[in-house]
C-alpha positions in Angstrom: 1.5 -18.0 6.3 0.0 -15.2 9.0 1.2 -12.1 9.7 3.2 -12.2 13.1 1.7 -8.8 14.2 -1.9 -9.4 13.9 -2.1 -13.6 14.0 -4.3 -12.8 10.6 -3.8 -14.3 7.2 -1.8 -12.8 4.6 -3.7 -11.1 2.1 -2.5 -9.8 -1.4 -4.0 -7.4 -3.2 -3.6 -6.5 -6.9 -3.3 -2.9 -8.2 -7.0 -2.3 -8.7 -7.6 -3.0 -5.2 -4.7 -1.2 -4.2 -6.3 2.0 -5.8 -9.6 1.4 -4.7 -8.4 0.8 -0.8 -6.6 4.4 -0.6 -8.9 6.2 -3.0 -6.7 6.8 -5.9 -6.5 6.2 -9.8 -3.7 4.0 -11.0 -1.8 6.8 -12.8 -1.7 8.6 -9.2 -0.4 4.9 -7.4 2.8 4.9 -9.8 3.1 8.5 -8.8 3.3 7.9 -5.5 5.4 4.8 -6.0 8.1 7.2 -7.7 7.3 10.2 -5.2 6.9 8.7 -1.8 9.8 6.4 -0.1 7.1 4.8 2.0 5.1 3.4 0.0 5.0 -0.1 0.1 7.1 -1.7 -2.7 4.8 -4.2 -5.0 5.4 -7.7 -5.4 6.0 -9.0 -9.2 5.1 -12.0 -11.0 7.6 -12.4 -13.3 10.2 -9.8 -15.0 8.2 -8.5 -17.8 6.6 -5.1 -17.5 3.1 -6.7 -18.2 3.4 -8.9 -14.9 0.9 -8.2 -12.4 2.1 -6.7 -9.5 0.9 -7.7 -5.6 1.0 -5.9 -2.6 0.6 -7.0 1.2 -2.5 -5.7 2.5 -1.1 -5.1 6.2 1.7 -3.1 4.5 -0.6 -0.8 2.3 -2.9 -0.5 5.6 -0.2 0.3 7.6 0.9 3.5 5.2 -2.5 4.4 5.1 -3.0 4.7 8.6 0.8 6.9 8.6 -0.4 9.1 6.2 -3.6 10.1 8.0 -1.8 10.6 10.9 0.7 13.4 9.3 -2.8 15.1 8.1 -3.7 15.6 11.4 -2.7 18.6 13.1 -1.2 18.3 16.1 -2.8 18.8 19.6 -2.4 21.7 21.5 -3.2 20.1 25.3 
């Protein structure tokens, strides 16, 4: 399966690399799961709390690059 956007292969990532990518520690991630609406939503392997989660790498890069851009101010010209 590709992603329809970029012709590139799907890619999951698990929450360690989740952190890692955006620079934050796992207690801060289910923070900004509960905190920020757009977030992307994990992916879970079962029901239980102890299954591991997944996310969609395009979707986690794709907030990242939203929230840089409402860090930078706005230009003037």
């Amino acid at each position: 399966m590709t992603d329809i956007a970029t012709h590139q292969p799907l890619r999951f990532l698990r929450t360690r690399e989740v952190c890692e990518k955006i620079g934050r520690s796992r207690s801060s991630l289910e923070k900004l799961l509960v905190k920020d609406p757009n977030f992307p939503r994990p992916i879970k392997d079962g029901i239980g709390r102890a299954s591991t989660n997944y996310w969609y790498e395009h979707e986690v890069e794709a907030w990242m690059s939203q929230w840089a851009m409402q860090l930078r101010p706005a230009d003037d010209a």
